[in-house]
N, C-alpha and C positions, 0 to 999 in steps of 0.2 A: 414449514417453519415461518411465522410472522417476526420480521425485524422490524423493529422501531427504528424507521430511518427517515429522517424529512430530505430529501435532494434539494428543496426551498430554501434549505440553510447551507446546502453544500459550498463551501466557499473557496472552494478549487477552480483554477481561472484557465479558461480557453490560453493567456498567454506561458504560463510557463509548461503544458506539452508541446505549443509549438517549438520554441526555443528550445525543451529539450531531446522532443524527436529524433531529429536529423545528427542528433551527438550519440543517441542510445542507440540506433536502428544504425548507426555509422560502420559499416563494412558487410552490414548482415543481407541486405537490398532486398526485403523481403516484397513480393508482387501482393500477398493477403496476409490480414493482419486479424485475429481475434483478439477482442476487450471482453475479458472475465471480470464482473460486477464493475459495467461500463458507466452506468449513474445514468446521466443525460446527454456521455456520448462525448466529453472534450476532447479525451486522446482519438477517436476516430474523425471526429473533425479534421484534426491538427494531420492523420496522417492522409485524408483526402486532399488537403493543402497540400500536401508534400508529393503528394501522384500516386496514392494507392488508392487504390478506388475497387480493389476486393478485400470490404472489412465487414466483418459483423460485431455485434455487442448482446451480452447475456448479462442480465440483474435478475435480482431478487425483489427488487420492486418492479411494479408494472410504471413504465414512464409516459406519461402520454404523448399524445405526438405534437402537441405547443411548446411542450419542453425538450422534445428531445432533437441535439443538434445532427442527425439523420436519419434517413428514412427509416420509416415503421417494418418496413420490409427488411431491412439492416439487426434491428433488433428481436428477440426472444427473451418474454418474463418466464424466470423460470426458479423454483426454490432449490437455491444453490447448497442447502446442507445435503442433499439428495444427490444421487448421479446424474449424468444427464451425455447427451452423443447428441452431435447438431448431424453425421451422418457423412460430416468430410474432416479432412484437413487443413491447417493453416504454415506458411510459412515461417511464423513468430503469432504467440502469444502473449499478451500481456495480463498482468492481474495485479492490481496495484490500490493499495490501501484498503481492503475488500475484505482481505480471510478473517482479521482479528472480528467481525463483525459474528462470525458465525459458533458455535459452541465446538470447544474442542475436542471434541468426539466426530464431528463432520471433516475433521482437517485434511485426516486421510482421503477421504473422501475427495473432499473439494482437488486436491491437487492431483491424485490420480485422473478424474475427469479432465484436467486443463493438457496432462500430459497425454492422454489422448488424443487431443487434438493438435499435438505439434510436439515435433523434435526440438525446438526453439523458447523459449519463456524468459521472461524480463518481469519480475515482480519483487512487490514490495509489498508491506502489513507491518503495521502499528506497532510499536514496541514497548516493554511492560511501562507501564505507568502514562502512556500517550492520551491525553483526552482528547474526546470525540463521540458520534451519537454511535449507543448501544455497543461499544466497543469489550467486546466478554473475553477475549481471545487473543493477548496484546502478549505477542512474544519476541526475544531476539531473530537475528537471522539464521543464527545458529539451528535453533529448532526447527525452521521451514527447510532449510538448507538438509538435517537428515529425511525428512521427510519425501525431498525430492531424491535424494540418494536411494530410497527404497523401490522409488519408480526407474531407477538406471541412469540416473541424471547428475551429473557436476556440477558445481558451483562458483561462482567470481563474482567477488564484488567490483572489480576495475572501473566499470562502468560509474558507480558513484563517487568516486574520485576525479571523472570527466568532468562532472558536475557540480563536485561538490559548492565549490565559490562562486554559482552563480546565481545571483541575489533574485534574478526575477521566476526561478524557478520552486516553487512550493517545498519547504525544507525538509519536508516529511519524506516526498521522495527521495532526495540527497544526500539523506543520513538511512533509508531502511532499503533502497534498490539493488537487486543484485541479477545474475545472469546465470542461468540454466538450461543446460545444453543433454543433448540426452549420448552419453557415456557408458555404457554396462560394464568396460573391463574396467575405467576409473571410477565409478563412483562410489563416493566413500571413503577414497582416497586422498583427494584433495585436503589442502588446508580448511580447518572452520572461518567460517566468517565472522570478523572481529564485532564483539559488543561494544557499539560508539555511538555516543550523543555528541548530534550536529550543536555548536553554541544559538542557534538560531532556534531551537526547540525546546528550550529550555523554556518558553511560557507558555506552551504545550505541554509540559509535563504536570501529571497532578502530584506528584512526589515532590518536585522541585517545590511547587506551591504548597505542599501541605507541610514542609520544610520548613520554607518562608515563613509561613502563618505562624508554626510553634516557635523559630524563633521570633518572631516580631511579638509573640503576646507573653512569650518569657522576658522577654526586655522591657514587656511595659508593666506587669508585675514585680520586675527588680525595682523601677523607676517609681513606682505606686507605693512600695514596700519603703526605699528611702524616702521618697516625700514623707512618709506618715513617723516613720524614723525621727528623722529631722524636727517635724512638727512637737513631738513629744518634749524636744529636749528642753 
């Protein structure tokens, strides 16, 4: 599967996985860390800074190694609508803004593979109306949330509440991040995870925008309709 994705525009910043690292990974002390649709690598960075230094990263784009912030040896391209087994396990995985990119017929898929490789997952994906490149698969957390329950897995969003109020951290994560723990007697059982828009993504929304736009050209059509009103009389 070819995604239309530029990383050249990805405008996700080395500084807010650092800052949020150490708040999300906070009790879990993971020794290796897997990044499902890692990009160029920020969150491995951020947790080589922090002292894990057993991490690897899988995309769906091939990244080259000028772009990418760790070794080539660290990374695997691989089409993520597909299955895939790196062959071990990880500590925690993460997968974060990644799944709505892929067609919703791969969903199963994609998450089954992540929970393969770990008892642990900390992930997040775009929510309906979120703009961004190629984004086909923008759902609540609700719906990734049963989807992990089918692999044995329960759900918490706590973790984005740690977070939510802090400004240097990319809003996307802090409104769509949740926690996934693998549970067979519980899962399913759990509460759903509430549908909430962060006030800071609101100009990430194309909803919101295409909102704005019918009213802004309804008020300039009332405004156009009285001037010519007026003009008549």
């Amino acid at each position: 599967m070819t995604i239309d994705y530029d990383h050249a525009k990805n405008i996700h910043t080395l500084q807010g996985p650092k800052i949020a690292l150490p708040i999300i990974l906070g009790g879990l002390n993971p020794v290796s860390v897997l990044d499902v649709g890692c990009g160029t690598g920020v969150w491995l960075k951020a947790a080589i800074e922090l002292g894990i230094a057993d991490i690897f990263g899988i995309d769906g784009a091939n990244i080259t190694q000028e772009k990418l912030l760790i070794s080539r040896e660290r990374f695997k391209c691989h089409d993520l609508s597909t299955s895939w087994n790196l062959g071990r396990r990880f500590d925690v995985a993460i997968c974060f803004e990644m799944a709505e990119h892929l067609d919703e017929i791969s969903a199963e898929t994609l998450i089954r593979s992540i929970t393969a490789h770990s008892d642990t997952v900390l992930f997040s994906a775009a929510c309906p109306g979120q703009d961004g490149q190629h984004h086909i698969n923008c759902q609540w957390p609700s719906y990734w949330q049963q989807i992990f329950n089918n692999q044995g897995f329960v759900c918490d969003d706590a973790i984005r509440w740690r977070i939510w109020n802090i400004h240097d951290i990319e809003p996307w994560y802090r409104q769509n991040m949740f926690l996934a723990t693998r549970d067979i007697e519980r899962a399913g059982s759990e509460k759903r995870i509430a549908s909430v828009i962060h006030p800071e993504m609101i100009k990430w929304l194309k909803i919101e925008r295409s909102e704005q736009n019918a009213h802004s050209k309804s008020l300039l059509k009332s405004r156009v309709t009285a001037l010519l009103r007026n003009m008549r009389r």
